[in-house]
N, C-alpha and C positions, 0 to 999 in steps of 0.2 A: 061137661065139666070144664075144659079149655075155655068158653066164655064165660062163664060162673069165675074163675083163676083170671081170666084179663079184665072182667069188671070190678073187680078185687084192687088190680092191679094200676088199672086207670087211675083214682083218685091219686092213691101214694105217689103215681108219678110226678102229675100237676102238681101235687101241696110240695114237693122235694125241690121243683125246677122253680115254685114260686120263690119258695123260702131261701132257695139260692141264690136268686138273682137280688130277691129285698137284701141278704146280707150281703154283700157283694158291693152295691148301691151303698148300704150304711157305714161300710168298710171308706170306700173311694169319699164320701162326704166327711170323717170325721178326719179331725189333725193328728194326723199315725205320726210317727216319727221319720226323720228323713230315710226313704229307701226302704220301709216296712214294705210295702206293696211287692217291692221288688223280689221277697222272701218267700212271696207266696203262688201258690202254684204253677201253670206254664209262665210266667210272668220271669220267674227267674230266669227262663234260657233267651230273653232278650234283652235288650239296652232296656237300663233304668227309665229313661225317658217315655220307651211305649208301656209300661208297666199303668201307666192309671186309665190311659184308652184303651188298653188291650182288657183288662177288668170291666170295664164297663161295657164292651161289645159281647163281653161272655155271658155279661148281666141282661144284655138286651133279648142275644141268643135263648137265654133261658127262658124269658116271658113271652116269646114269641112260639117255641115249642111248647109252650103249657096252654096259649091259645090253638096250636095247631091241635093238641090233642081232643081237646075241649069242641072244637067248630068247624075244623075241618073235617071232610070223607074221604079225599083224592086218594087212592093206596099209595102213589109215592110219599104224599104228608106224611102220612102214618107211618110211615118209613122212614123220617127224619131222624125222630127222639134214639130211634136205635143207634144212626150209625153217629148220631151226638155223644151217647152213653157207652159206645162203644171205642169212639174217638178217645173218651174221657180214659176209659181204662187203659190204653194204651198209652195214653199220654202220661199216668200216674208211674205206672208200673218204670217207661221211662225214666220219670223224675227221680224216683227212687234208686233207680241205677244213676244217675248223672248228677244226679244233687240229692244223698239222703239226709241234709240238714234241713231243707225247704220242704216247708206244710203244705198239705194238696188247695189251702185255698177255696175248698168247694162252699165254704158258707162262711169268706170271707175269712178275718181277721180272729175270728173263732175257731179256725182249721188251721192255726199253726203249729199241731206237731207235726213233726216228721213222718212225710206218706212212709205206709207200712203196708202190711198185707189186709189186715182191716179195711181202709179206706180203697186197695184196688179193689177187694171184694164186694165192696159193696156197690161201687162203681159195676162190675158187674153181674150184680141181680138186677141194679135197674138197667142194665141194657136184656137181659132175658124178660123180664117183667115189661119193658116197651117191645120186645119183640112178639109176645104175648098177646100185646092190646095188638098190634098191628095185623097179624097174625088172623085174628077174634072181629077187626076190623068196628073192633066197642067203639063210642064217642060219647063225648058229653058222659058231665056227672051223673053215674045212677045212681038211683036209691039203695041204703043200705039195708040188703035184706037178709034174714035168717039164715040164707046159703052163701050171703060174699062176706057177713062180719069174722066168719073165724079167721078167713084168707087175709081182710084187711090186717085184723090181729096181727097174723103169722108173719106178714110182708112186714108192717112195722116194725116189729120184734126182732126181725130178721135185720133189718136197717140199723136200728138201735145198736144193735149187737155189733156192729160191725163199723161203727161208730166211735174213732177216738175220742171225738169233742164232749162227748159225754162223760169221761173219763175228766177233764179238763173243769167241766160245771160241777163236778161231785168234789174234784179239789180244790176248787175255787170256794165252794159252800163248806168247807170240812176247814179250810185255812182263811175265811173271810179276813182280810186289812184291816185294822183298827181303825175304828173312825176318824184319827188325825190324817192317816195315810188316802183313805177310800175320794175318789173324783165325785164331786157332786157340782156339777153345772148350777152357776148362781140362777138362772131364771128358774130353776126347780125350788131351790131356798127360796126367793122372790114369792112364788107362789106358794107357800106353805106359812109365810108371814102372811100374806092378803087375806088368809081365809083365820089369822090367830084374832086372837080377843084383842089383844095389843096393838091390832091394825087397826081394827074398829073404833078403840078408844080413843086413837089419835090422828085417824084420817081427819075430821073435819079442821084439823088444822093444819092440813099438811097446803102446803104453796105448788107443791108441783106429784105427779104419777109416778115418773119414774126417780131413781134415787140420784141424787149430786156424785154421791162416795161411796162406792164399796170396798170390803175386803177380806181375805181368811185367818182366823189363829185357829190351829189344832181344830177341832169341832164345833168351829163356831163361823158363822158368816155374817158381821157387818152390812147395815143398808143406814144411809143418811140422806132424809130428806131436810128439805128447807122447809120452815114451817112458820105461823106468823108469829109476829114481835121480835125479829131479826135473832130468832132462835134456830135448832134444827134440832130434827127429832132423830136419834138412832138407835136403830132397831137392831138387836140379835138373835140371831138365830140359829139352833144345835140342829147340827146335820146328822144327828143318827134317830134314832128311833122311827115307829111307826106316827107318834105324836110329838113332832119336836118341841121342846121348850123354846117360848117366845120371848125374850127381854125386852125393854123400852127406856130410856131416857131424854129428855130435853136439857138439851145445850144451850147456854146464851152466847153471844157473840164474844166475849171474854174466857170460852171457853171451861167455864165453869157449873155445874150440872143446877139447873135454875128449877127442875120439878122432878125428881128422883123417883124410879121405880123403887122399895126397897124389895123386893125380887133380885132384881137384876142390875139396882144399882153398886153393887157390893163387887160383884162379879166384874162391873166393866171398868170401874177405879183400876183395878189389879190387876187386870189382864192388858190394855193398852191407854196412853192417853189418849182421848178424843179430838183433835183439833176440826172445830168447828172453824 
């Protein structure tokens, strides 16, 4: 039964230490706001400064004990993830006493509420769940079989449960931002024009791939390219839906709309002038 429970146990561990270290990594690469990093987990009880190296050494830690569980046999290896998972909860339960404003940080910039008895707790099933595999001395992914799926179930379930940030994506989906408010990275807009109808119909005259000019109103993201007969083509595009609405018009060099979408010529009169 004990290795039946650590082969169980093994996978959840790996996918937990992966998916930590990925958010972690996507935390430290995006533009957080000054001193966000420092808000978050051990990170707050040191100088601002080591706050983006000390996250990415935690990040590495992680990927490194998900290969140890995965490839290594040495019984000390197998005995790392514990006293990591075990570090982890003391170090939470800490934080909680010494900073209860600051998020435990375990998946990143998505763990910012405030550590609570949830996130120690679940901190400590996976150090019992790694003491387990070690214990069991399991390796490598096994197969899921008829005897490990309930446990993987029950481990998940158990995680989940114990999981504020889940709490955080139910209010995030329950209170979604209007689409003037909502962040959408222009190379995602960029890409949702090149595959519209309106790309097609006016790439053969476009002068250059990428755009001269862009920019946002409300649910809309501008692209201008230069196009021939000392025109330029600008394109709109509605940042919501699963199928945005594509606009298009040509500009001439006097700024005046020389071959009108009427779709979307109506719409870009009103909303801004164009200078070409």
């Amino acid at each position: 039964m004990l290795s039946i429970i650590a082969a169980a146990a093994l996978p959840i561990l790996v996918v937990t230490l992966a998916l930590g270290g990925v958010a972690k990594l996507a935390t430290v690469g995006r533009e957080a706001s000054p001193g966000a990093l420092a808000r978050l987990g051990p990170a707050v009880l040191m100088p601002e400064r080591f706050a983006r190296p000390a996250t990415i050494a935690c990040a590495l830690v992680e990927f490194a004990l998900a290969a140890d569980l995965l490839v290594v046999g040495h019984p000390v290896a197998r005995w790392l993830p514990v006293a990591f998972f075990a570090m982890a909860t003391y170090v939470l339960w800490d934080l909680r006493r010494r900073r209860p404003d600051a998020g435990c940080g375990c998946f990143g910039d998505v763990s910012d509420t405030p550590v609570g008895l949830r996130s120690i707790g679940r901190a400590a099933a996976l150090t019992a769940m790694a003491a387990l595999v070690a214990a069991a001395g399991v390796m490598g992914l096994p197969h899921v079989t008829a005897e490990t799926a309930p446990w993987i179930g029950g481990g998940v379930a158990l995680l989940l449960a114990c999981s504020p940030e889940i709490d955080g994506v139910v209010s995030r989906l329950r209170h979604r931002a209007p689409c003037e408010q909502r962040p959408m990275p222009p190379g995602r807009a960029l890409s949702r024009l090149r595959t519209s109808g309106e790309w097609r119909a006016h790439a053969g005259s476009l002068l250059a791939d990428e755009p001269s000019d862009m920019w946002r109103e409300l649910c809309w993201r501008f692209f201008v390219f230069p196009a021939q007969g000392d025109a330029e083509v600008v394109f709109a595009v509605h940042l919501g839906g699963r199928r945005p609405a594509v606009r298009a018009v040509v500009v001439g060099a006097d700024g005046q709309v020389a071959a009108p979408d009427d779709r979307g010529d109506a719409y870009l009169r009103e909303s801004t002038p164009v200078s070409a």
